[in-house]
Structures are given as C-alpha cells and as structure tokens.
C-alpha positions in Angstrom: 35.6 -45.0 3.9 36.3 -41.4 3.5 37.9 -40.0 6.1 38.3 -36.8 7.3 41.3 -33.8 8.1 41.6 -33.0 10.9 41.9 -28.8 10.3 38.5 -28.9 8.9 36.9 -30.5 12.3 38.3 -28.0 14.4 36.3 -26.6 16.9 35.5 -23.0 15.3 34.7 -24.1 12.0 32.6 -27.1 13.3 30.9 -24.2 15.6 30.1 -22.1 12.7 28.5 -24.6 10.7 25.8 -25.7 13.5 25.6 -21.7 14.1 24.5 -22.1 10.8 22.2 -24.9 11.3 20.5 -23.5 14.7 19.3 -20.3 12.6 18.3 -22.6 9.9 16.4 -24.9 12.5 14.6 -22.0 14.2 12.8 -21.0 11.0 12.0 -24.9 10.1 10.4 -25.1 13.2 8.6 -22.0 13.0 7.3 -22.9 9.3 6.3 -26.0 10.1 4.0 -24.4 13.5 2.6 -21.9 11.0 2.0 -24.8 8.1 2.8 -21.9 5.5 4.7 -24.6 3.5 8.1 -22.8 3.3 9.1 -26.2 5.5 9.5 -27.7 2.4 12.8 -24.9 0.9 14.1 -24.5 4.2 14.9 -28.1 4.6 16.2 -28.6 0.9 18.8 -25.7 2.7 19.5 -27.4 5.3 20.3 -30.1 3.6 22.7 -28.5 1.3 24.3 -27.5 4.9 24.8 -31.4 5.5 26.1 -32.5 2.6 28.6 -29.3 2.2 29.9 -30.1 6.2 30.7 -33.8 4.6 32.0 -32.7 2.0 34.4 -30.0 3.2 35.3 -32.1 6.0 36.3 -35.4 4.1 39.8 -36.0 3.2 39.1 -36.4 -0.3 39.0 -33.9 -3.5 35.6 -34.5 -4.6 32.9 -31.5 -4.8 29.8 -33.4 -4.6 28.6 -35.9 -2.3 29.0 -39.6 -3.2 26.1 -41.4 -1.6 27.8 -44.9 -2.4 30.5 -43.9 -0.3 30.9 -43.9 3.8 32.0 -40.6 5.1 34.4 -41.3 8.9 32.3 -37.6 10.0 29.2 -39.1 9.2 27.0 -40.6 12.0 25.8 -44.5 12.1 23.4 -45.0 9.4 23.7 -41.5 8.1 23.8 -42.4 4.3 19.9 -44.4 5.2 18.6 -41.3 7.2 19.7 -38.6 4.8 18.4 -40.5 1.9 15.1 -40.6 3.8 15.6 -37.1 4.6 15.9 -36.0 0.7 12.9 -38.3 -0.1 10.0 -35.7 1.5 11.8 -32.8 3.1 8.9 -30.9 3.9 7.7 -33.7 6.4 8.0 -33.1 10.0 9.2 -36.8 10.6 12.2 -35.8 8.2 13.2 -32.5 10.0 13.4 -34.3 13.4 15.8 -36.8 11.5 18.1 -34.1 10.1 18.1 -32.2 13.8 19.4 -35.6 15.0 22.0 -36.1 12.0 23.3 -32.6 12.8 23.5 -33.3 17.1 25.4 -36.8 15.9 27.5 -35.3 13.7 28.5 -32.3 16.3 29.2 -35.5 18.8 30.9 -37.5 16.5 33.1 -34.5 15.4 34.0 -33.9 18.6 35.4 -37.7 19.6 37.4 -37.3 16.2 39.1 -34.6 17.2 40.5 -35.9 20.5 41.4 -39.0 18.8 43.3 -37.3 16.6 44.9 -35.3 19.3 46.0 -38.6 21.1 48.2 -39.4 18.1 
C-alpha cells in the first residue's frame, strides 16, 4: 500500500482540489442535461483531477498512477470504480461514480488527518 504525507492532506490543499472538482462537476452536469456531448472531455478532466490528488498525495516518488498498486487516500474499491470510470467516461452512470469517489476521498482525507494528529 502507498501511503500518503501528511502535508499534502492538509485541509487547504485538500479544499482546493475539490474547489477544483465542484467547478468541474457543475459543467458535467450541465453537459450531460444539454446532451451536447462535451460530457465525454470534461470527465476525461476530471479524471486527470483524481489520479493527480493520488498521486500528489501518496508518499511515494512516482509521477504516474500505478493501477496495480493500493493508494492509503484512496477509497474502498477505488482502483474497481475508477477503472470503470475510464472505461466510458461520457456515461452518466460513470459521472455519478466519480462524484462519489471524490465525496469518499474528501471523507477519507479527513479521518487521515486526525489520525495522524493523534500520533
């Protein structure tokens, strides 16, 4: 398992990146009301916004993300969900799945950080 430092979970930064995602989210939504089929790049976006929140986060040098590996950050069955995600981004199903990655990540984030404030 990868884990994670703990500077790079702190509140602000974690708070930026879902700033990031909730501007990101708005527009998916709104492309996939309108069907205009711009779904489709918005999501391959937000999923670069994922992987680069792993990867920035995990206490390891890598630059890419290693999908054989189990990031700590990373919610239960993340690596399952993500690859479904990547499969047909422009889906609806799939965008409801990444929102969800994103609130369990946020979550799991959080408990991290207090856990690491308790040692």
């Amino acid at each position: 398992m990868i884990g994670f430092r703990v500077e790079a979970i702190s509140k602000e930064i974690v708070d930026a990146w879902f700033a990031e995602w909730e501007a990101l989210e708005a527009r998916i939504h709104t492309a996939h009301d309108a069907r205009n089929g711009e779904a489709k790049g918005l999501m391959e976006e937000a999923i670069v916004l994922f992987e680069r929140l792993l990867i920035d986060s995990a206490d390891a040098s890598e630059m890419a993300l290693d999908p054989s590996e189990t990031y700590e950050v990373m919610p239960i069955n993340g690596a399952e969900r993500l690859a479904f995600i990547k499969t047909k981004p422009g889906q609806y199903a799939c965008y409801r799945q990444l929102d969800e990655l994103f609130k369990e990540t946020k979550k799991r984030t959080a408990r991290l950080r207090l856990q690491a404030a308790k040692k």
